[in-house]
Every structure is written in C-alpha cells, then in structure tokens.
C-alpha positions in Angstrom: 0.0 0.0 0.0 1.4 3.2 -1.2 0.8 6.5 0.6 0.5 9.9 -1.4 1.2 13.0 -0.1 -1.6 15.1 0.3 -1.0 18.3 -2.8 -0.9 21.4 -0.3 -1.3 24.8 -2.1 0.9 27.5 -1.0 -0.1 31.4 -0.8 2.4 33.7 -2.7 3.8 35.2 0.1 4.3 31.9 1.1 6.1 30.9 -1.7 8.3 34.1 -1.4 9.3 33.4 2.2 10.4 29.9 0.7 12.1 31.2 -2.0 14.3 33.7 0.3 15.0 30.9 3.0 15.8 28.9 -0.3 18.5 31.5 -1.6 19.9 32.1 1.8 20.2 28.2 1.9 21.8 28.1 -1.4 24.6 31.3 -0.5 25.4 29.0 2.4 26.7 26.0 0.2 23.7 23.6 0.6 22.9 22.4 -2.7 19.8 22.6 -4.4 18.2 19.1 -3.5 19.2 19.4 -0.2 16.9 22.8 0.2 14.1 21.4 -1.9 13.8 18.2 0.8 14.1 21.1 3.8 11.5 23.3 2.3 9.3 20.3 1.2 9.2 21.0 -2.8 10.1 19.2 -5.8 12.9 20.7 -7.9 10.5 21.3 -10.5 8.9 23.2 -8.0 11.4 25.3 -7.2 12.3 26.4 -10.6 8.6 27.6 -11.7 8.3 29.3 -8.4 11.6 31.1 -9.2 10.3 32.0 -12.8 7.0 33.0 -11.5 8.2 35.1 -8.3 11.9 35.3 -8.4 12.7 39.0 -6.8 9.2 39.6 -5.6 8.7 40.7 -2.1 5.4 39.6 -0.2 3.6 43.1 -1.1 4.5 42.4 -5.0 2.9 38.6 -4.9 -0.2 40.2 -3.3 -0.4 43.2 -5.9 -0.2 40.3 -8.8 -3.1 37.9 -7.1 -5.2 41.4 -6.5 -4.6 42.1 -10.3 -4.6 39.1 -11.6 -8.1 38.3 -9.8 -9.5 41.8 -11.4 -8.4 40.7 -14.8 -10.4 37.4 -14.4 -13.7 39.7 -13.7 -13.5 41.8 -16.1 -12.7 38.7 -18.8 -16.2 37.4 -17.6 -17.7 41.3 -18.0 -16.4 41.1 -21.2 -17.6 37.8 -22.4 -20.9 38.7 -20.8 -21.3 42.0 -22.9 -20.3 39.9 -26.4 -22.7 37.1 -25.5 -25.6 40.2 -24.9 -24.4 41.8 -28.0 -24.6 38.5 -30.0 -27.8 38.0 -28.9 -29.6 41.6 -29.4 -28.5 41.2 -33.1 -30.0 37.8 -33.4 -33.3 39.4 -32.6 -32.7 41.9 -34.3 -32.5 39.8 -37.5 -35.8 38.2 -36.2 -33.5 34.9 -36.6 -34.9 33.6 -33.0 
C-alpha cells in the first residue's frame, strides 16, 4: 500500500518566504536538492516558483493575485457583454 502526499497549495507570500529561506540556503553552500527536501518541494517546484516570483517581495505577490483576480472579472464582464451583444443582433435579424 502506497501512501500519497496530500497536494498542499501555497499562498504567494508563502512561496516568497520559501524562496528567500531557499536563496539564503543556497549562499550557504547547501545544494539545491538538499533545500528542496528542507522546504518540502520538488525541484521542479522550485524552478517555476523562481520564474514566476523570483525577486518579488510579499507586497508584489499580493499586488499580482489582487490584479490578476480583477483581470479574471473583467474577462467574464467582457464575455458577458459579447454574448448580450450576440444575442440583441440575433433578434434583431428576427433569426430567434
């Protein structure tokens, strides 16, 4: 019987405390496998968390998600409005 670890989701300031006890790891000679097993994260991991957030502070990451989430609202506003705007000129052309 195997046993899976249980996927945990981590906030991005969580991920940028990581990354900076990471790097501080790192500057003091550990190498990189040995901080992924101490912060609990694949490699893999690590590496898109550095792409995504590398040289972020805590403020930046919550900026992004705050952004990020407005974008998402105003995709659906927009999608909304075209599916209206589809449908007023279907009636118009008495095609309903």
């Amino acid at each position: 019987m195997t046993m899976t670890k249980k996927r945990r989701r981590h906030t991005p300031e969580q991920i940028i405390r990581k990354l900076d006890e990471g790097h501080r790891q790192l500057a003091a000679g550990r190498d990189l496998d040995e901080v992924c097993r101490h912060l609990e994260i694949a490699e893999s991991t690590w590496h898109r968390w550095l792409n995504q957030y590398g040289g972020m502070k805590a403020n930046d990451a919550k900026r992004l998600k705050e952004l990020e989430g407005e974008n998402a609202r105003l995709k659906k506003l927009l999608a909304e409005a075209e599916l209206d705007k589809a449908m007023l000129k279907e009636i118009a052309k008495g095609e309903f």
